[in-house]
Backbone bond lengths (Angstrom), bond angles and torsions (degrees), N, CA, C in turn:
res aa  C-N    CA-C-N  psi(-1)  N-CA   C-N-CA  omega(-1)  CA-C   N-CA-C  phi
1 X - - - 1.456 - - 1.520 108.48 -
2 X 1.441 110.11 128.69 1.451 113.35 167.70 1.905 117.39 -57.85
3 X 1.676 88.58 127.31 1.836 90.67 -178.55 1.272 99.15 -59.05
4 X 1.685 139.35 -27.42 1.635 111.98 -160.00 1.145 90.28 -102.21
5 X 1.688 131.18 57.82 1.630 129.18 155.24 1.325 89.44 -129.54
6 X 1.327 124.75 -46.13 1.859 108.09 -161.60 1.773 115.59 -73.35
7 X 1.203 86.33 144.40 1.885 99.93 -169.62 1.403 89.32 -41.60
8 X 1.743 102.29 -174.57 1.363 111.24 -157.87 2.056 103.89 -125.02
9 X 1.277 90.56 6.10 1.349 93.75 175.87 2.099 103.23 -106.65
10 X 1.302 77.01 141.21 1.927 75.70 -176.67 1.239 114.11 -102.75
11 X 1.490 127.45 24.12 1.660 134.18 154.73 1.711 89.32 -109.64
12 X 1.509 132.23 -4.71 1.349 106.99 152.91 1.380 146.04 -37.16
13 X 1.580 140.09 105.52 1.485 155.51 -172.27 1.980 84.99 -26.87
14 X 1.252 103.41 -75.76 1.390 90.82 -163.83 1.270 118.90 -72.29
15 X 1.675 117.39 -43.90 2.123 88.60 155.70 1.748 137.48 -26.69
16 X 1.624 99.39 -32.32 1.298 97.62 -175.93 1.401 108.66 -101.49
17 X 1.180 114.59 -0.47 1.756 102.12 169.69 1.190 109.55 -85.56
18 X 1.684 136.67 -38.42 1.066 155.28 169.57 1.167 119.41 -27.00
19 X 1.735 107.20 -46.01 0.863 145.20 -164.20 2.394 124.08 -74.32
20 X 1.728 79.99 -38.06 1.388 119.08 175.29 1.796 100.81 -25.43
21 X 1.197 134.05 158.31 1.148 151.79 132.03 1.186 124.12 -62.97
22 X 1.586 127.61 78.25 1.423 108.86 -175.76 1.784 120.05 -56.09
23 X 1.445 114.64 -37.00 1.374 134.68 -158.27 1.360 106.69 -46.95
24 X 1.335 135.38 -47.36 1.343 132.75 173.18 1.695 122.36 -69.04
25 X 1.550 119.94 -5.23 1.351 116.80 171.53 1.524 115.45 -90.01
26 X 1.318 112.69 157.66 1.404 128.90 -178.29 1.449 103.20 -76.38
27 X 1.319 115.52 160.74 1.558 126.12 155.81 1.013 112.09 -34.65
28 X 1.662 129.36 -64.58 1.090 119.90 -174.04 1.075 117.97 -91.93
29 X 0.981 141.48 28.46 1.612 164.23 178.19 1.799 92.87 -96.98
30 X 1.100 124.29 -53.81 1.121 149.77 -139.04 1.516 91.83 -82.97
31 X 1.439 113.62 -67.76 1.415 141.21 178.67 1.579 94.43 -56.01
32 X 1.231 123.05 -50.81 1.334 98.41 -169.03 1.871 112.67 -74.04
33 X 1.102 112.69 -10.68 1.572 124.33 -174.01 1.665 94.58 -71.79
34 X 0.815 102.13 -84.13 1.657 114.40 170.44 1.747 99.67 -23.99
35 X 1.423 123.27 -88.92 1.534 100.98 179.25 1.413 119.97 -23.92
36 X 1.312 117.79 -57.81 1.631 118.60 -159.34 1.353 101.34 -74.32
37 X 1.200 134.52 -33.56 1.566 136.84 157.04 1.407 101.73 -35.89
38 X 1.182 121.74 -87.63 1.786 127.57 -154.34 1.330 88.85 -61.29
39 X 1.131 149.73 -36.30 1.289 141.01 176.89 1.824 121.59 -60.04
40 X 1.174 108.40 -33.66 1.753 119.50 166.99 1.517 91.62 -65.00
41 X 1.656 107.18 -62.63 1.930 98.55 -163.26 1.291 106.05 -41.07
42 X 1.568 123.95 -60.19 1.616 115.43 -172.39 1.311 116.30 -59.42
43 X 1.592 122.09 -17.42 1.672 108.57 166.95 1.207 96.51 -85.28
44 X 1.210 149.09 -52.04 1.167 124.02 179.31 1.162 140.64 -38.54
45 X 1.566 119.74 -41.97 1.604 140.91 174.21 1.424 89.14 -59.24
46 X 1.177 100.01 -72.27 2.224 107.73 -170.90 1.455 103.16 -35.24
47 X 0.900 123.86 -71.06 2.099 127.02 -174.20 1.768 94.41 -62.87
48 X 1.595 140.71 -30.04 1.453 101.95 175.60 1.809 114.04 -92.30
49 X 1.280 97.54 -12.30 1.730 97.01 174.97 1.806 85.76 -63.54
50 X 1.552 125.68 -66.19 1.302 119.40 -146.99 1.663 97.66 -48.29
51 X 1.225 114.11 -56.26 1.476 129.79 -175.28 1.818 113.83 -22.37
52 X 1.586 86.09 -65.52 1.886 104.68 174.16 1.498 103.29 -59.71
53 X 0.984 105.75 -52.63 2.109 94.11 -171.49 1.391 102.03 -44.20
54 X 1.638 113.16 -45.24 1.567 108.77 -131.49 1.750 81.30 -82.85
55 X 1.611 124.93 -33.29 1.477 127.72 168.55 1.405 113.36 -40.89
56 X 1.401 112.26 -65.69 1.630 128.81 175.01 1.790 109.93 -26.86
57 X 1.169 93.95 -55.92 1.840 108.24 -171.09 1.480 108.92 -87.07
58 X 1.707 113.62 -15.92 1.603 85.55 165.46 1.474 99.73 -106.71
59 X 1.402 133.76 -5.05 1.480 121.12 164.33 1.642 111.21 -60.11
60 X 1.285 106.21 -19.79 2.133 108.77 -163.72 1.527 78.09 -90.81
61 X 1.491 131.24 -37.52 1.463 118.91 -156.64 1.846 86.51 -66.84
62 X 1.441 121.19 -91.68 1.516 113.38 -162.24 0.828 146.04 -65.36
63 X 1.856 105.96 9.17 1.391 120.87 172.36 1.530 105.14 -63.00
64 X 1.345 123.11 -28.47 1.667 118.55 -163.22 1.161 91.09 -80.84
């Protein structure tokens, strides 16, 4: 992982996954990391689209 992406605190969740030893996991150890990964990204994407809408609609609310 590139250092100028990981947060800036070093008890940060994702500093320390980053951080992980892959070398001692199995293939499917491996495979299952990767699922549970792409699975955070789509909650992640999902909660910042929700985030922007819910911004969108209260910027349209007090603009009037």
């Amino acid at each position: 992982m590139d250092d100028d992406f990981a947060p800036s605190k070093p008890d940060d969740p994702l500093t320390l996954l980053a951080k992980q030893d892959l070398d001692p996991m199995s293939h499917h150890e491996l495979e299952a990391r990767i699922e549970a990964l792409k699975a955070e990204i789509v909650r992640t994407e999902t909660h910042m689209t929700a985030a922007a809408r819910h911004r969108a609609q209260a910027d349209a609310l007090f603009k009037r």
